[in-house]
C-alpha positions as CSV (number, residue, x, y, z in Angstrom):
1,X,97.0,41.3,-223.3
2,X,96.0,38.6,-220.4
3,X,94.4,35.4,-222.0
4,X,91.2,34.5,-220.1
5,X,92.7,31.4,-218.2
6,X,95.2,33.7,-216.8
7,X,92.8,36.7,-215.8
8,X,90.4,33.9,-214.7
9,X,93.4,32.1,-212.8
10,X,94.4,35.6,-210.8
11,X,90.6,36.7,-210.1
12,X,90.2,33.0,-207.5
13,X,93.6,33.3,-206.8
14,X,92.2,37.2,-205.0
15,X,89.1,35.8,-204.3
16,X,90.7,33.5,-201.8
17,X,92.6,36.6,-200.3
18,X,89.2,38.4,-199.1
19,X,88.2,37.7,-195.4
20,X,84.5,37.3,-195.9
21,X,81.8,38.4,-192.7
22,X,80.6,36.2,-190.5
23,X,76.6,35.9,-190.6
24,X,76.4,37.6,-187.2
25,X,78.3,40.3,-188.3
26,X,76.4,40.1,-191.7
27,X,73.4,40.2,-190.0
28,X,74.7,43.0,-187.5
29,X,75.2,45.2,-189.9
30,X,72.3,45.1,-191.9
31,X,70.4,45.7,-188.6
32,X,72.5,48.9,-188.0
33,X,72.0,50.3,-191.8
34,X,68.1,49.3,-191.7
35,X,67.6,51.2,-188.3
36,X,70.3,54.3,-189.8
37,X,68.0,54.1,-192.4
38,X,64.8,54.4,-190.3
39,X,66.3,56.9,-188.3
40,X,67.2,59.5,-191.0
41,X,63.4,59.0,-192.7
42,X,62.1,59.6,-189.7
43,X,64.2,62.8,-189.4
44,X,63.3,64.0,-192.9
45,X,59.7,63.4,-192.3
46,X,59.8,65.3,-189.4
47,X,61.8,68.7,-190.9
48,X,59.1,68.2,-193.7
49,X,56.2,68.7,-191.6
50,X,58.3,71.8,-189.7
51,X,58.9,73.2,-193.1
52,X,55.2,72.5,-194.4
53,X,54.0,73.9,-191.8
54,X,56.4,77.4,-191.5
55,X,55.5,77.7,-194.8
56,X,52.0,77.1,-194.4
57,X,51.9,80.2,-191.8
58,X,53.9,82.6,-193.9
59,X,51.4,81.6,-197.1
């Protein structure tokens, strides 16, 4: 079993490893997954209004 100095120790010693994003690419991509995101809603809303209204026809 590790001691806590030594897990602690190895956890900064891999957080110095990780190559962190830029803020423009930080803020790049969360411009991409927010318009994704609006995208896809949109896309849903609209095959729920088909389907509402297909089934709104057959009813």
């Amino acid at each position: 079993m590790l001691k806590a100095s030594t897990y602690i120790n190895e956890v900064i010693r891999e957080i110095k490893k990780v190559t962190w994003p830029s803020k423009k690419q930080t803020q790049d991509m969360t411009l991409l997954v927010i318009g994704v995101s609006l995208v896809v809603g949109l896309y849903i809303v609209l095959l729920d209004f088909i389907f509402q209204k297909l089934m709104t026809g057959i009813l």
